[in-house]
N, C-alpha and C positions, 0 to 999 in steps of 0.2 A: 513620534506620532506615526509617521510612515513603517515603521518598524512593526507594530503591530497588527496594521495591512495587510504587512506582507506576509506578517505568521499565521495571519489566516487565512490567508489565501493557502498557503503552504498546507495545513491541514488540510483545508477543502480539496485539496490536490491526489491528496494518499487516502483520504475518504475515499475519491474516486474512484484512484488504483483498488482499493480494496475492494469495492463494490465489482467492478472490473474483472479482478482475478476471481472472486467468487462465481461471478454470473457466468465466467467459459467455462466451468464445470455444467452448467445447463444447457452450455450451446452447445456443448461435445458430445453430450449425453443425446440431444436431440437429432444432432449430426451422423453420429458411430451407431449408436442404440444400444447393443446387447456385445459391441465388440472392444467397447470402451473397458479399460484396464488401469492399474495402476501405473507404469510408467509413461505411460499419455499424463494422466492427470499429474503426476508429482511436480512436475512445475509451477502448476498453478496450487496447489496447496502452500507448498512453500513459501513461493510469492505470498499469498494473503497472509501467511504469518508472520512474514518478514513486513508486511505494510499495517496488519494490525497490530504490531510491538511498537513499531514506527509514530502510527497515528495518538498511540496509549502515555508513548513519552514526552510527544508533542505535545499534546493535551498537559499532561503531569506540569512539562516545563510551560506550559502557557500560564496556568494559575502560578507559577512562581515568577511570573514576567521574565522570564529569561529568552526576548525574545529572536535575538540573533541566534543563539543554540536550536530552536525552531527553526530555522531556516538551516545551518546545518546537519543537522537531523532529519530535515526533510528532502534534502539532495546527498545524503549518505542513500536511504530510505529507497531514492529512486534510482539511484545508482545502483547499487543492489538488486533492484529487481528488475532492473535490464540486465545484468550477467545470471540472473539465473534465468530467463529465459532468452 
């Protein structure tokens, strides 16, 4: 029962992250203006890709109830996107 909780919490979490690494693409943009570049940004691209595969597998494994694999999957997910940035 708590298991279930937890995996959705878990999603709700990389949700986040996703929304997160998308939205500092606007903050930087608003920040830098016309001096913003590619290797500023590459971080944050990556990250959201690495948290939108993340959220997409969650999801997948949630309708299979697999829900302790959500939770490692979602602390792979965030481990991950504290070493890339």
């Amino acid at each position: 029962m708590y298991e279930k909780k937890i995996a959705n919490v878990s999603i709700v979490v990389i949700f986040l992250g996703l929304i997160r690494c998308i939205s500092e693409f606007f903050r930087l943009e608003y920040v830098l203006g016309d001096q913003i570049n590619i290797p500023i940004i590459k971080p944050f691209v990556i990250g959201s890709l690495v948290s939108a595969t993340g959220a997409f597998v969650m999801i997948i494994l949630y309708f299979l109830s697999k829900y302790k694999m959500i939770l490692l999957i979602g602390i792979i997910t965030i481990i991950l996107m504290l070493i890339i940035k």
